[in-house]
C-alpha positions as a Markdown table, in Angstrom:
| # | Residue | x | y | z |
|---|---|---|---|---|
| 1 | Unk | 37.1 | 143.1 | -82.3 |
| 2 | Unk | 37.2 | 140.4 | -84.9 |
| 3 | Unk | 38.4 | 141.0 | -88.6 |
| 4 | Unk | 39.5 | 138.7 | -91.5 |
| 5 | Unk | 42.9 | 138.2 | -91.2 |
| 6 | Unk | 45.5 | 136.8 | -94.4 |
| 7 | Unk | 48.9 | 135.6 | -94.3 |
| 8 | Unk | 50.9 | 136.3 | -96.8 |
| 9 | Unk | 53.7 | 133.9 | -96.3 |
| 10 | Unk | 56.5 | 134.4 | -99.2 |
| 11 | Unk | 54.0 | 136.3 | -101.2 |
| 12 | Unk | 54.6 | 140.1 | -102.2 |
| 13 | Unk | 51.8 | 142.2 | -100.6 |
| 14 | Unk | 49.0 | 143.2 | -103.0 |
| 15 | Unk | 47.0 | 146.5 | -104.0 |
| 16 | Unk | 43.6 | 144.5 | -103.9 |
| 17 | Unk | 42.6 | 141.1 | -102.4 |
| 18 | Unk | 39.4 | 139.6 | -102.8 |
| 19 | Unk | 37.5 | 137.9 | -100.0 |
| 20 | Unk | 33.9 | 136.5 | -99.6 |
| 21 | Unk | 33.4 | 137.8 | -103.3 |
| 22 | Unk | 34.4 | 141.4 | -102.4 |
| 23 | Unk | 36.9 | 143.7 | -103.3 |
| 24 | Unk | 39.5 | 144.9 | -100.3 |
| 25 | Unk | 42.3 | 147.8 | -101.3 |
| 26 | Unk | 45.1 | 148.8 | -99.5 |
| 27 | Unk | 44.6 | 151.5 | -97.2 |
| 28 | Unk | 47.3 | 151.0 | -94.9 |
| 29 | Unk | 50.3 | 149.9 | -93.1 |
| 30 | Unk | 52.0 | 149.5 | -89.9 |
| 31 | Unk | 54.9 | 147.9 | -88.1 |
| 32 | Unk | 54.1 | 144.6 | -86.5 |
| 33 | Unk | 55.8 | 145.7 | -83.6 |
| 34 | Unk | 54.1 | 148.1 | -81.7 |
| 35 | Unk | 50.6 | 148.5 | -84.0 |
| 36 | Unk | 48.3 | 147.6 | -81.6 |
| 37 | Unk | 48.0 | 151.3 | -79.9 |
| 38 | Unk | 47.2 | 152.7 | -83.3 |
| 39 | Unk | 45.2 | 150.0 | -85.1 |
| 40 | Unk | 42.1 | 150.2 | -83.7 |
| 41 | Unk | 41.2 | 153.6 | -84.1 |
| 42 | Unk | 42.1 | 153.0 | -88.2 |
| 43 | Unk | 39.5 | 150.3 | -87.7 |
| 44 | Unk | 37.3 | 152.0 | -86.3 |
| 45 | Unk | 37.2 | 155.0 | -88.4 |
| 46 | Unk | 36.9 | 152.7 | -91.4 |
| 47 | Unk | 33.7 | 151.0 | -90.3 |
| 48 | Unk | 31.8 | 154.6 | -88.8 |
| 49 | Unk | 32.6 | 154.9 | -92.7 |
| 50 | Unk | 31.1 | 152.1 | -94.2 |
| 51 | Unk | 34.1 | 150.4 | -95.0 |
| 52 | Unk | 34.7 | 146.6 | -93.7 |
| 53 | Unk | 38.5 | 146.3 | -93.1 |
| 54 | Unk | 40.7 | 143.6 | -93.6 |
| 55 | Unk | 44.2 | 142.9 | -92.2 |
| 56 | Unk | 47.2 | 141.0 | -94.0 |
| 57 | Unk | 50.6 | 140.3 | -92.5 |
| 58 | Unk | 53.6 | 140.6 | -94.7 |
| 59 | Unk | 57.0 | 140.3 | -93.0 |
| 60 | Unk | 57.4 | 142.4 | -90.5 |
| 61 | Unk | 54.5 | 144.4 | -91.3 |
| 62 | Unk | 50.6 | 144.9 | -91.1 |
| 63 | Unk | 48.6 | 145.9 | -93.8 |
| 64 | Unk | 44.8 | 147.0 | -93.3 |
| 65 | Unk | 42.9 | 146.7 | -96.3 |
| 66 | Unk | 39.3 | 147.9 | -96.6 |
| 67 | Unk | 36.0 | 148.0 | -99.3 |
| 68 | Unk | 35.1 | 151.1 | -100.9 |
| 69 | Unk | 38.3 | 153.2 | -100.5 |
| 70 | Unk | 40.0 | 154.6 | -103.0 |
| 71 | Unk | 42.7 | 152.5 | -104.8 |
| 72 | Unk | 46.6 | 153.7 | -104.2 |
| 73 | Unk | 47.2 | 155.4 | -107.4 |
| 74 | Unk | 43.7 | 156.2 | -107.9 |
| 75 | Unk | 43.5 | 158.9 | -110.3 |
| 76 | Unk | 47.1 | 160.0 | -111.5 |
| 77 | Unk | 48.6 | 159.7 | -114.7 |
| 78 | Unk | 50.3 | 156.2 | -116.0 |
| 79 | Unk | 53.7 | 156.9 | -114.2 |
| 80 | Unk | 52.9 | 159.8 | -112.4 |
């Protein structure tokens, strides 16, 4: 399976990313160590639903982002 892939470097993670002109939010995270018997089925699920996902690594960590999902935050009052 091939996805896009970002490095964050020094950079904080973000809530939305922008790639080939569309929109990828946060859906997710995972250790680095050990994600690979859980990532896939995230990815898949995301693309049976329409969505094209998108990974980013930050630290010790992997972050899947995908089109069309709700935005963290989504929804809730300013400070709620």
């Amino acid at each position: 399976m091939e996805l896009p892939y970002v490095e964050y470097g020094s950079m904080e993670p973000a809530v939305k990313l922008r790639f080939e002109g569309e929109d990828y939010w946060y859906y997710r995270t995972l250790p680095l160590k050990g994600y690979g018997a859980v990532l896939a089925p995230y990815i898949r699920d995301l693309q049976a639903e329409g969505h094209k996902p998108l990974l980013a690594r930050y630290g010790t960590r992997i972050y899947i982002y995908a089109t069309g999902v709700t935005p963290i935050g989504a929804g809730k009052p300013p400070g709620g």
